[in-house]
C-alpha positions as a Markdown table, in Angstrom:
| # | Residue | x | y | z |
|---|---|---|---|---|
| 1 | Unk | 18.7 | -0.1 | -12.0 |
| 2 | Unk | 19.8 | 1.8 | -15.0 |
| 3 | Unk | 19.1 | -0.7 | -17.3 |
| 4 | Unk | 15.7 | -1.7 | -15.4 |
| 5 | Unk | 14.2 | 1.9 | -15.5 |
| 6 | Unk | 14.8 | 1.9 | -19.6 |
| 7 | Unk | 12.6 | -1.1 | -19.8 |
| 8 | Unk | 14.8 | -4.0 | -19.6 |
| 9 | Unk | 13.2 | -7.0 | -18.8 |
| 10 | Unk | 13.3 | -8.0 | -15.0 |
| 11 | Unk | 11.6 | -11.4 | -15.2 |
| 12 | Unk | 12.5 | -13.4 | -18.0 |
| 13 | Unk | 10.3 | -16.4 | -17.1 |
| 14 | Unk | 7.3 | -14.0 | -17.8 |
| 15 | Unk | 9.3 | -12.0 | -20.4 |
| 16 | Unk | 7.9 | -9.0 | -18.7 |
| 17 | Unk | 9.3 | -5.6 | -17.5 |
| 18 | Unk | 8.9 | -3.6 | -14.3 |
| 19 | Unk | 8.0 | 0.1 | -14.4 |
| 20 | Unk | 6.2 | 1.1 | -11.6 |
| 21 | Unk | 9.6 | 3.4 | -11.5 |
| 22 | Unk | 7.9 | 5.6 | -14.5 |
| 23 | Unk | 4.7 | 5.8 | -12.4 |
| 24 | Unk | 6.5 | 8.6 | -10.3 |
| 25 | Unk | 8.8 | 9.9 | -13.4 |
| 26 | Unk | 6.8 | 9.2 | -16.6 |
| 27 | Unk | 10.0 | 10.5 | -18.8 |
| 28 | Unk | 11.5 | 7.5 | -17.8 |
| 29 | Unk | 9.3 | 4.7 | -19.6 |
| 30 | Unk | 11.1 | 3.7 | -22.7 |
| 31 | Unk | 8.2 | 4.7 | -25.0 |
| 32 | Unk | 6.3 | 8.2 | -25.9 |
| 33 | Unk | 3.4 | 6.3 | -25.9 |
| 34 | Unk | 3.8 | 4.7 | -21.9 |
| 35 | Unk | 5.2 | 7.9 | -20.8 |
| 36 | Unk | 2.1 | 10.1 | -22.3 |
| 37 | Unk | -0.5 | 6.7 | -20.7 |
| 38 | Unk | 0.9 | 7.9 | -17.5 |
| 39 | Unk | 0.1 | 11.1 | -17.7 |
| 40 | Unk | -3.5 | 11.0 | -19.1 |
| 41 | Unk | -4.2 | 8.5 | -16.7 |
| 42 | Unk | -3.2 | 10.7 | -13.7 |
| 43 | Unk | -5.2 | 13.7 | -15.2 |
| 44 | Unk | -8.6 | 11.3 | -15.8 |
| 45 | Unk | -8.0 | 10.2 | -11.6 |
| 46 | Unk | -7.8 | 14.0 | -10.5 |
| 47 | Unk | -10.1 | 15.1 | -13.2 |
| 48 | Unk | -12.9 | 12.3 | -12.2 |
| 49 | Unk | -11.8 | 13.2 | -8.5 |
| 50 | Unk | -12.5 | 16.5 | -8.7 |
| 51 | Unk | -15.9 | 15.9 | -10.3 |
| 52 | Unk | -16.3 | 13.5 | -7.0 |
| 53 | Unk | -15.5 | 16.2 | -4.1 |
| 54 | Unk | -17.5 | 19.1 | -6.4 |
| 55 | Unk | -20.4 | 17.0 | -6.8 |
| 56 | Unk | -20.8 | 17.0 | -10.1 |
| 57 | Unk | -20.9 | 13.3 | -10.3 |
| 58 | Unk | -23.1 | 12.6 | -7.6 |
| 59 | Unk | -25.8 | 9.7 | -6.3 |
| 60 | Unk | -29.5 | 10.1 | -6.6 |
| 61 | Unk | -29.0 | 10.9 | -2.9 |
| 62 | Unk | -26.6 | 13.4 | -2.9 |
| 63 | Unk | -22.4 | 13.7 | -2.7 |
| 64 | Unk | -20.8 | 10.8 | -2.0 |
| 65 | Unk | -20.0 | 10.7 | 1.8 |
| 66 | Unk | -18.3 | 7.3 | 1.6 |
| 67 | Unk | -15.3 | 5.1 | -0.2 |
| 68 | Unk | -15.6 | 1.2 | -0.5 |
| 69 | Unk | -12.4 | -0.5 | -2.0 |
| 70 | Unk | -12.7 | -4.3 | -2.9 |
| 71 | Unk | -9.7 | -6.2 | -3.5 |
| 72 | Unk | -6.7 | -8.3 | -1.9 |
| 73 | Unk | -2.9 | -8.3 | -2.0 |
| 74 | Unk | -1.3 | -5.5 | -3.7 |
| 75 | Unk | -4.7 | -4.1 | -4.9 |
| 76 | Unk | -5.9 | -3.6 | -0.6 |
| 77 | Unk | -2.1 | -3.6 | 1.3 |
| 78 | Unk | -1.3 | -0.2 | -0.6 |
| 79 | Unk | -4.3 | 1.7 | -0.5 |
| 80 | Unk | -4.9 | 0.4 | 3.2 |
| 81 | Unk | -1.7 | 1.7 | 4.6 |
| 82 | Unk | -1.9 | 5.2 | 2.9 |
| 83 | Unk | -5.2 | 6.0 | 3.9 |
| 84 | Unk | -4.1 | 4.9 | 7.6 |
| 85 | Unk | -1.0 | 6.8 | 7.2 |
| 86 | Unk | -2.8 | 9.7 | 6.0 |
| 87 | Unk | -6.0 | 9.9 | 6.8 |
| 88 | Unk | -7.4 | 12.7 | 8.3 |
| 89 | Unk | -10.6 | 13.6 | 10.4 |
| 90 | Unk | -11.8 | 15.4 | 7.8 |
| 91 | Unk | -11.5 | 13.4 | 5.2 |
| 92 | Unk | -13.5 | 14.1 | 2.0 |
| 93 | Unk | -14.1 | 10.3 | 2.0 |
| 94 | Unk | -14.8 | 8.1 | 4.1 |
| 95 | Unk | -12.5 | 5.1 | 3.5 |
| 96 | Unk | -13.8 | 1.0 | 4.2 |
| 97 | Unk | -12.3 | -2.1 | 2.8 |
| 98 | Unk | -13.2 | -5.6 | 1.4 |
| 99 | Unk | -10.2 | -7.5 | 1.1 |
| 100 | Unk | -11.2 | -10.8 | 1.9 |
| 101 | Unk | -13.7 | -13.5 | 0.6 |
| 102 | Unk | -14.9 | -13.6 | 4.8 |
| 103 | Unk | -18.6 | -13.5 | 5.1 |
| 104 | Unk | -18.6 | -12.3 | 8.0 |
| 105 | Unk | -15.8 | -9.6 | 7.4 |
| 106 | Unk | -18.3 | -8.4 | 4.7 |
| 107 | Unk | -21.0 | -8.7 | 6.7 |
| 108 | Unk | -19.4 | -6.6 | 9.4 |
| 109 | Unk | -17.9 | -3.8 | 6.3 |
| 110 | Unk | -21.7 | -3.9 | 5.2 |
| 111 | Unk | -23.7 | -3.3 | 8.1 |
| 112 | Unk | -21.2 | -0.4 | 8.8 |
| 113 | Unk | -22.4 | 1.4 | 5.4 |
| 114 | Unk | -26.4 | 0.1 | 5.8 |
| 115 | Unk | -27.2 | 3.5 | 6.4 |
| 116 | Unk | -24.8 | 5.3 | 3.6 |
| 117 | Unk | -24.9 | 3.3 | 0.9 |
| 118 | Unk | -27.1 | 5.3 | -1.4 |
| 119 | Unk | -24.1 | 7.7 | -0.9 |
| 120 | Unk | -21.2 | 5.0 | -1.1 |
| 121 | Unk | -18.9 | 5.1 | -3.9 |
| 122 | Unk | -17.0 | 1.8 | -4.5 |
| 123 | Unk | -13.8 | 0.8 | -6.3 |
| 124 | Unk | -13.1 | -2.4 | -7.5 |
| 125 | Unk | -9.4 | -3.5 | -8.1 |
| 126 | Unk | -8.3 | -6.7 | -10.0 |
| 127 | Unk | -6.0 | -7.1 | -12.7 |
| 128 | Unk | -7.4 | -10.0 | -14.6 |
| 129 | Unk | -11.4 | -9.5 | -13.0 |
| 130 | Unk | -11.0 | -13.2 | -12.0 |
| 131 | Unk | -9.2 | -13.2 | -8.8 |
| 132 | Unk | -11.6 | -14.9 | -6.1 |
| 133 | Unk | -11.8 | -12.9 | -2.9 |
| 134 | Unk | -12.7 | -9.1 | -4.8 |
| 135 | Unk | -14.3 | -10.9 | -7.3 |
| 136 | Unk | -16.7 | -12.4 | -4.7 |
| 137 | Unk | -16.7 | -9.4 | -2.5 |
| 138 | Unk | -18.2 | -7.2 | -5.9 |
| 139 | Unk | -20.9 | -10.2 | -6.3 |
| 140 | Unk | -21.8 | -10.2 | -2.6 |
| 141 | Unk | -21.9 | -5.9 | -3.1 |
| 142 | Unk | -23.7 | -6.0 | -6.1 |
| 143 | Unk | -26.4 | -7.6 | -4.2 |
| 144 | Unk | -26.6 | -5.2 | -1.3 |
| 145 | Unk | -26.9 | -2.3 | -3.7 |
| 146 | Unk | -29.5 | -4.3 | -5.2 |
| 147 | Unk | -31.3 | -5.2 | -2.4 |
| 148 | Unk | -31.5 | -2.0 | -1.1 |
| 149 | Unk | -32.9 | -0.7 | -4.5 |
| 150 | Unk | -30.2 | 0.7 | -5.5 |
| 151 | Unk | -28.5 | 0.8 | -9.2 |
| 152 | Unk | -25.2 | -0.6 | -8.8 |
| 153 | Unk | -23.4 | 0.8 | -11.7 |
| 154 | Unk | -24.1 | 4.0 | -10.6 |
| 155 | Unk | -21.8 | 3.4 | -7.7 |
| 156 | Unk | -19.1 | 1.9 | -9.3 |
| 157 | Unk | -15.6 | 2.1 | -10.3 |
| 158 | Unk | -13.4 | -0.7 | -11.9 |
| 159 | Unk | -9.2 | -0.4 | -12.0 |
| 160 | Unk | -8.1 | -3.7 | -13.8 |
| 161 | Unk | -6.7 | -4.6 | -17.3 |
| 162 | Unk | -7.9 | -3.9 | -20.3 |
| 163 | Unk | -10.3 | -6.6 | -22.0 |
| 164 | Unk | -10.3 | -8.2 | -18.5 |
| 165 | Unk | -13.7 | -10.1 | -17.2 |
| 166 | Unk | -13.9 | -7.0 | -15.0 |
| 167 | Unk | -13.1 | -4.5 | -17.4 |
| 168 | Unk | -15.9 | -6.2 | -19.5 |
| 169 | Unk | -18.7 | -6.0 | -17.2 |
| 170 | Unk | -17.7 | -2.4 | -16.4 |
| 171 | Unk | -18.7 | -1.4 | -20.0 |
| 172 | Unk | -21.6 | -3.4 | -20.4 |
| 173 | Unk | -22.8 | -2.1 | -17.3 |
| 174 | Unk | -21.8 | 1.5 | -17.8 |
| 175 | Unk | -20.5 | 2.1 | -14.2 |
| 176 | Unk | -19.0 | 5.6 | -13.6 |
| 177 | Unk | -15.8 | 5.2 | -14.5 |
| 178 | Unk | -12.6 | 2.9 | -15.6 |
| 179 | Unk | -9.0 | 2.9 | -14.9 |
| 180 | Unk | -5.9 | 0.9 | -16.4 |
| 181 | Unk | -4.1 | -1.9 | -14.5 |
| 182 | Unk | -0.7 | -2.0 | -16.6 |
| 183 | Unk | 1.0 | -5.5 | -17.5 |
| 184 | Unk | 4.4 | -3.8 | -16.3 |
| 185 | Unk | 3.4 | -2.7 | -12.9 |
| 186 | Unk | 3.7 | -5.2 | -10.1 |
| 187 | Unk | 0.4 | -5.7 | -7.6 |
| 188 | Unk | 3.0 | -5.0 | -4.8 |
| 189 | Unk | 4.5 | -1.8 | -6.5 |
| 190 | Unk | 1.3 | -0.4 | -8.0 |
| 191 | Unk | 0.5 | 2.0 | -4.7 |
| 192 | Unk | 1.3 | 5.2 | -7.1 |
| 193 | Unk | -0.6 | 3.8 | -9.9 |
| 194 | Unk | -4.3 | 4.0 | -10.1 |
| 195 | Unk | -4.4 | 1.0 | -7.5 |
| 196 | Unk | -3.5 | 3.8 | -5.2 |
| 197 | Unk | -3.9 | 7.1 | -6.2 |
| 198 | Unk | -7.0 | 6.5 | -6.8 |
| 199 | Unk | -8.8 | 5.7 | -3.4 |
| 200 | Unk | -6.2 | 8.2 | -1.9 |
| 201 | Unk | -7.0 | 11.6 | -4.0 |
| 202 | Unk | -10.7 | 10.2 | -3.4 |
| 203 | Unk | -10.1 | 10.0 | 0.5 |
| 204 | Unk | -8.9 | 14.0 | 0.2 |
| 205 | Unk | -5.0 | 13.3 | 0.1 |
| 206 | Unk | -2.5 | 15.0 | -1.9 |
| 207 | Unk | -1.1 | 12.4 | -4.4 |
| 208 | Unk | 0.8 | 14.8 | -6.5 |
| 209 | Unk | 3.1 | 15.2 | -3.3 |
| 210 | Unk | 2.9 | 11.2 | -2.9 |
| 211 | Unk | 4.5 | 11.5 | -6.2 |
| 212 | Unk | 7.0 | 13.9 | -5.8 |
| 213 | Unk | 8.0 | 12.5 | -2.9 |
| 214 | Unk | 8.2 | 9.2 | -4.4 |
| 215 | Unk | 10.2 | 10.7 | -7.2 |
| 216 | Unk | 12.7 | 12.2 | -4.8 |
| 217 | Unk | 13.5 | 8.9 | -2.8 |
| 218 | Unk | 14.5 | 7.3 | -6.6 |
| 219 | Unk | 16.3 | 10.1 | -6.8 |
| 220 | Unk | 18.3 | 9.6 | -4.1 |
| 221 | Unk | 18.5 | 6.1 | -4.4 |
| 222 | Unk | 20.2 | 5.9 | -7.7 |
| 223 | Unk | 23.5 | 6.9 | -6.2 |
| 224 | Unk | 26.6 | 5.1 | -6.8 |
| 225 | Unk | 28.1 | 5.8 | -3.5 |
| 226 | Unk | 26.3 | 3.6 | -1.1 |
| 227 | Unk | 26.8 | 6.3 | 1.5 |
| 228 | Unk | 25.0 | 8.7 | 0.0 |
| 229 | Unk | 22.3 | 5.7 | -1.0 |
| 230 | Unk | 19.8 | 4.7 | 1.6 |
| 231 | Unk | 18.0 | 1.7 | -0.2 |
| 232 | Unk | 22.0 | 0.5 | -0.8 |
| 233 | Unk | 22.8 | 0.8 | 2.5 |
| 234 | Unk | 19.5 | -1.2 | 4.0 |
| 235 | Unk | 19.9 | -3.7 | 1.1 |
| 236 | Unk | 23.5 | -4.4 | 1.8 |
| 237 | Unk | 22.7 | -4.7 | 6.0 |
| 238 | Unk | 20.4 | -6.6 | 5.1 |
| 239 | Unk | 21.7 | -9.5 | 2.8 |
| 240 | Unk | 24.6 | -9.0 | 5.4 |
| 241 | Unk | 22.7 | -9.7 | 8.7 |
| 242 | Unk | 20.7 | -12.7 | 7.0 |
| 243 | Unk | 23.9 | -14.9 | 5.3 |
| 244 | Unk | 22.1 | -13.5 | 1.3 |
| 245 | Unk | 19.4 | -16.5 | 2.2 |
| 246 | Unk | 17.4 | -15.0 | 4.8 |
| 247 | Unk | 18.8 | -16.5 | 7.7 |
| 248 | Unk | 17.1 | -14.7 | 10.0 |
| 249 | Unk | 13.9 | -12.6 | 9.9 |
| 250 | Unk | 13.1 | -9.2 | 10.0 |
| 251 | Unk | 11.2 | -7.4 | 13.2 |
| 252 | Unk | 9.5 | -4.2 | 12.0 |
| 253 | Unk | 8.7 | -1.9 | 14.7 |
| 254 | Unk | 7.8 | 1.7 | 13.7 |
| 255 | Unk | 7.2 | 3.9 | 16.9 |
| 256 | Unk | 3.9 | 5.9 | 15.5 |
| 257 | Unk | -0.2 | 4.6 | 15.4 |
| 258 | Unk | -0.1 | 6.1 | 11.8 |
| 259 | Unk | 2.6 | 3.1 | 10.7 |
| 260 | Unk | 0.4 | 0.3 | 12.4 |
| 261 | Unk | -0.1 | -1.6 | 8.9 |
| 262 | Unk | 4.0 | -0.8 | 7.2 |
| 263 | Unk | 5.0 | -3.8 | 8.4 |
| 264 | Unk | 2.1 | -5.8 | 6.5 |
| 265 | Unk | 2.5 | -3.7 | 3.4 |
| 266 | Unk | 6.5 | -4.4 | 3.9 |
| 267 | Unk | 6.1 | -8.3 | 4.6 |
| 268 | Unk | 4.4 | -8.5 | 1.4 |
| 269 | Unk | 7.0 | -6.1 | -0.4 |
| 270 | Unk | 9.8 | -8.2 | 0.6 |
| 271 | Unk | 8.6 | -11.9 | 0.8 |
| 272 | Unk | 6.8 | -11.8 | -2.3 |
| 273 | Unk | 10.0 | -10.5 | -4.0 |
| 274 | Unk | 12.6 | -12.3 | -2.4 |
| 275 | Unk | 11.0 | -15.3 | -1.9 |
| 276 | Unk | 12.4 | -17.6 | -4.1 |
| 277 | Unk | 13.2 | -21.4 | -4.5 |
| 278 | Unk | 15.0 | -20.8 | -8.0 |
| 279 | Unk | 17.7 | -17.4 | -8.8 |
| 280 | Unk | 17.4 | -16.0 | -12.3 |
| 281 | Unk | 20.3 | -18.6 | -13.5 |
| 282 | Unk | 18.0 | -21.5 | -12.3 |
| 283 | Unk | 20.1 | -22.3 | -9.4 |
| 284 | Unk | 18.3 | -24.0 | -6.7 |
| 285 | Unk | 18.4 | -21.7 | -3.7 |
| 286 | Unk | 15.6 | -21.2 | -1.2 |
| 287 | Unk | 15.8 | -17.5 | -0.2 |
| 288 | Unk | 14.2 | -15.3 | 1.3 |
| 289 | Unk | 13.6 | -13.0 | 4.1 |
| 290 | Unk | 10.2 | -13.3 | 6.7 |
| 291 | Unk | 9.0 | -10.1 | 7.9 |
| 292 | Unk | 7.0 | -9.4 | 10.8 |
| 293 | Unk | 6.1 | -6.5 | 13.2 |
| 294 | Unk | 3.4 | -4.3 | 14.2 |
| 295 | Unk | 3.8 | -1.1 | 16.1 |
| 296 | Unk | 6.0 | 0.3 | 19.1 |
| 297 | Unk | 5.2 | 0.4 | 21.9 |
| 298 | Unk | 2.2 | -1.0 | 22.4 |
| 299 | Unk | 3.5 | -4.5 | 20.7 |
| 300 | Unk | 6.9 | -5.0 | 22.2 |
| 301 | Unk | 5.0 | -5.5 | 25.4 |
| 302 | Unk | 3.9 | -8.7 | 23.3 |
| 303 | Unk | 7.2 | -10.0 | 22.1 |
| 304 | Unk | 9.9 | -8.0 | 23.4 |
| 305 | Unk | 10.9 | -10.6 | 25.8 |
| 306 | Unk | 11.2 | -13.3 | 23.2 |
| 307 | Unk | 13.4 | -10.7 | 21.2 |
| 308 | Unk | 15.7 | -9.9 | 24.3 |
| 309 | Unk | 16.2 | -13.8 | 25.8 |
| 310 | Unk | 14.4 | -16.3 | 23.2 |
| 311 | Unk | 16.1 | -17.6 | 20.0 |
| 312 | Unk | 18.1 | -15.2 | 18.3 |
| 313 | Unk | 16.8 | -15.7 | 14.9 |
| 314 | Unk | 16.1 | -12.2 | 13.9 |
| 315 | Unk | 17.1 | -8.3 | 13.0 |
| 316 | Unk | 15.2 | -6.0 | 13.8 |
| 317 | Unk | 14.1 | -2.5 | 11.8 |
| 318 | Unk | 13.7 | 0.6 | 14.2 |
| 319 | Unk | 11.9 | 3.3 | 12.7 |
| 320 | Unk | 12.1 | 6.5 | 14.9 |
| 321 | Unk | 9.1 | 9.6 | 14.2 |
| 322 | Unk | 10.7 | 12.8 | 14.5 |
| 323 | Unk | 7.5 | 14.7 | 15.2 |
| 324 | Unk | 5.2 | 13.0 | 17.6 |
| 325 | Unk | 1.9 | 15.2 | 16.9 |
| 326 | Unk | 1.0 | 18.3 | 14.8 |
| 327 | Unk | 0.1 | 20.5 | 17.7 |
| 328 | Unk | 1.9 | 21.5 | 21.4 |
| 329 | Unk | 1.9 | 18.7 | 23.5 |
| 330 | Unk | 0.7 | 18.6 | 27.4 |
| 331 | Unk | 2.9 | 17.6 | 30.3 |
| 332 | Unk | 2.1 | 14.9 | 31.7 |
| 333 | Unk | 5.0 | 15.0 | 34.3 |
| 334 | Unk | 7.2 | 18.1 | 35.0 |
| 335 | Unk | 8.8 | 19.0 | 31.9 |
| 336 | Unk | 8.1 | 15.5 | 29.8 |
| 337 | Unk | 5.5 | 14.4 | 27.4 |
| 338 | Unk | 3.8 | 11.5 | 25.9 |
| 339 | Unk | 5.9 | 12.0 | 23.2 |
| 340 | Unk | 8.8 | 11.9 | 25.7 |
| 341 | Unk | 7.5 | 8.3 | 27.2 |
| 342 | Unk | 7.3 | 7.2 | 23.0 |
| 343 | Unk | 11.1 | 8.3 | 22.2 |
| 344 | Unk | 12.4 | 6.8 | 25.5 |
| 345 | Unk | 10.6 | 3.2 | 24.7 |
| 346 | Unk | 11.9 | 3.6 | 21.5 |
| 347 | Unk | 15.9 | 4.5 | 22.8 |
| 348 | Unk | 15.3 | 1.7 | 25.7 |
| 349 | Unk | 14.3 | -1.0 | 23.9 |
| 350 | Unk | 17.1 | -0.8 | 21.1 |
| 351 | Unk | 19.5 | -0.5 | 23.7 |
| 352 | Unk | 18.0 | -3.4 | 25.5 |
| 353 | Unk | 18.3 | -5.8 | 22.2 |
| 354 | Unk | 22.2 | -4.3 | 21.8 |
| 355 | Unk | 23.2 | -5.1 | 25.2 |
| 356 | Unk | 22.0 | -8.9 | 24.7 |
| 357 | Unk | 23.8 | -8.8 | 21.1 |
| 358 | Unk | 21.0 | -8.9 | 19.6 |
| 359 | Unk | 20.8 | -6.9 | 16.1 |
C-alpha cells in the first residue's frame, strides 16, 4: 500500500497508477503538481457550487431547483448511492439520474423534469466522451432542452478528460462549467473525485466531511497489525471463506433504507477488481468474488430461505446501524420500537444462518 500511495504502478498491462488514495490526502500524490490539481480542483467544485446555491449562476428562469447526472458505471453507482445515503428533504438539489441508454428509462427521468427543466442543471460524466449509454443519454437531452426552447449549454456541466470528445464539445459550446477526469483515478474509485463530489456538494451535502472521513478510514487502514486494521481483517475473511478464488459469493445485507444501493456500488467495487482470468505474473486463474444483496429486512423475506436450506454457496456481509432514526422513536408495543423489530431481524436472522452452519 505504501508503495501504491507513492505512485507505483498498480497495472502494468496499462502502465498506469492508482491514486484515488490522494483524492482524500492530496500530500500523498508523488508530484507538487498532482497534489496542488487536487486541490484547485476541489476549490473550483465548492467555488462553482457556491455560485449554484447563491444564485449567482442561475437560468433565465431562476435558481436551479433541480440536478440531472448522465452517466453509467463508476460515473452513476457512486454519485447514486451518496445522494441516497445522504440525501435529505431539504435538499438544495434535487437529484435525477440517466444511467442507461433505455428509452423508456429516459423517457420516464424526462417527463419527471417536463415541468423544471428551464431550472434543471445537468452533469455529464464520461471519461473519454465516447462511452455509449451517457453519450446517448446527453444527445437524447440536448434535444429536450431544445425542444422546449431552451439553450442547452446554459444548463450544462461536463466531468471527463482533458481533450476528450466531451471535453471538446463542452468548449465549443461554452457550457457553464468543466471538471477533470484524471488518468490515475479508477471509474469505480472516483466517488471523492469530481465524479462525486460534484453532484453531492450540488445536492446540499458536506463533501469536506466525505473527505475527512474518507481520509480517516486510510488512516486506519494502513495498520500493520491486522487487528487494529479493518480492511485486513475483511480482506483476509474474505479470501479465507472463498478458497482465494471466489468460491463462494458474497450476500450483502445492510439493515437501513438509506444502504438500499451499497450492495450495487460494492458488486461493482469488488467484481470489477477481482475479477480476473489472468494474475499480475500471467498465471491463468479465474478469480473472483460475485456479490449480491439488497437491504434487510425487507429482502430476506425474498431469499432468506434459499440462504438458510438451499445450496450453501455463499458468506454473507451483516451490516448492523447503530442509530435507527435522528429523532425519538414511538412505541409501537409496550416498551419496543420499530427500531426494536429492525435490530431483532437483524440478530435473528444471523443466528438463523449460524445455527445451519452457514457463514
Amino acid at each position: 500500500m505504501e508503495a501504491l500511495e507513492k505512485g507505483a504502478i498498480a497495472n502494468p498491462d496499462e502502465n498506469r497508477r492508482v491514486g484515488h488514495y490522494w483524492l482524500r490526502h492530496p500530500e500523498l500524490a508523488p508530484s507538487p503538481e498532482i497534489t496542488s490539481e487536487i486541490k484547485k480542483c476541489l476549490r473550483e467544485i465548492q467555488e462553482f457550487t457556491q455560485k449554484i446555491h447563491q444564485g449567482k449562476i442561475r437560468s433565465a428562469k431562476g435558481p436551479f431547483t433541480d440536478l440531472l447526472c448522465i452517466g453509467i458505471g463508476g460515473s452513476a453507482l457512486g454519485p447514486q448511492f451518496v445522494s441516497d445515503a445522504l440525501g435529505q428533504t431539504n435538499d438544495r438539489l434535487r437529484v435525477h439520474f440517466i444511467d442507461n441508454t433505455d428509452p423508456d428509462g429516459m423517457d420516464r427521468v424526462f417527463a419527471t423534469l417536463q415541468q423544471k427543466l428551464e431550472t434543471t442543471l445537468v452533469v455529464v460524466t464520461s471519461k473519454s466522451g465516447s462511452t455509449p449509454e451517457p453519450r446517448n443519454g446527453l444527445i437524447e437531452a440536448a434535444l429536450i432542452w431544445k425542444k422546449a426552447g431552451l439553450n442547452f449549454a446554459s444548463h450544462a456541466v461536463a466531468i471527463t478528460g482533458e481533450g476528450s470528445q466531451l471535453d471538446l464539445t463542452a468548449k465549443k459550446e461554452n457550457w457553464l462549467a468543466r471538471f477533470p477526469m484524471w488518468d490515475w483515478v479508477g471509474g469505480r474509485t472516483s466517488e471523492l473525485g469530481p465524479v462525486g463530489l460534484l453532484p453531492a456538494a450540488l445536492q446540499g451535502i458536506a463533501i469536506e466531511e466525505m473527505l475527512a472521513g474518507a481520509k480517516a478510514m486510510d488512516e486506519l487502514t494502513r495498520s500493520r497489525d491486522q487487528n487494529k486494521n479493518p480492511a485486513a481483517q475483511l480482506a483476509l475473511s474474505w479470501y479465507h471463506l472463498t478458497g482465494g478464488h471466489g468460491e463462494k459469493a458474497m450476500v450483502v445485507l445492510p439493515y437501513k433504507d438509506r444502504l438500499l444501493l451499497f450492495s450495487r456500488y460494492l458488486q461493482q467495487l469488488v467484481m470489477e477488481s477481482l475479477g480476473k482470468k489472468y494474475d499480475l505474473q500471467g498465471k491463468e486463474v479465474y478469480q473472483g468474488l460475485t456479490v449480491y444483496g439488497n437491504k434487510g429486512s425487507t429482502d430476506q423475506h425474498a431469499y432468506i430461505q434459499q440462504l438458510r436450506d438451499g445450496v450453501n454457496n455463499f458468506f454473507a456481509v451483516f451490516i448492523e446501524v447503530l442509530k435507527d432514526r435522528s429523532g425519538p422513536s414511538p412505541e409501537v408495543e409496550p416498551e419496543t420500537t420499530s427500531g426494536d423489530y429492525l435490530h431483532a431481524f437483524f440478530l435473528g436472522t444471523r443466528e438463523a444462518l449460524s445455527e445451519s452452519n452457514r457463514a
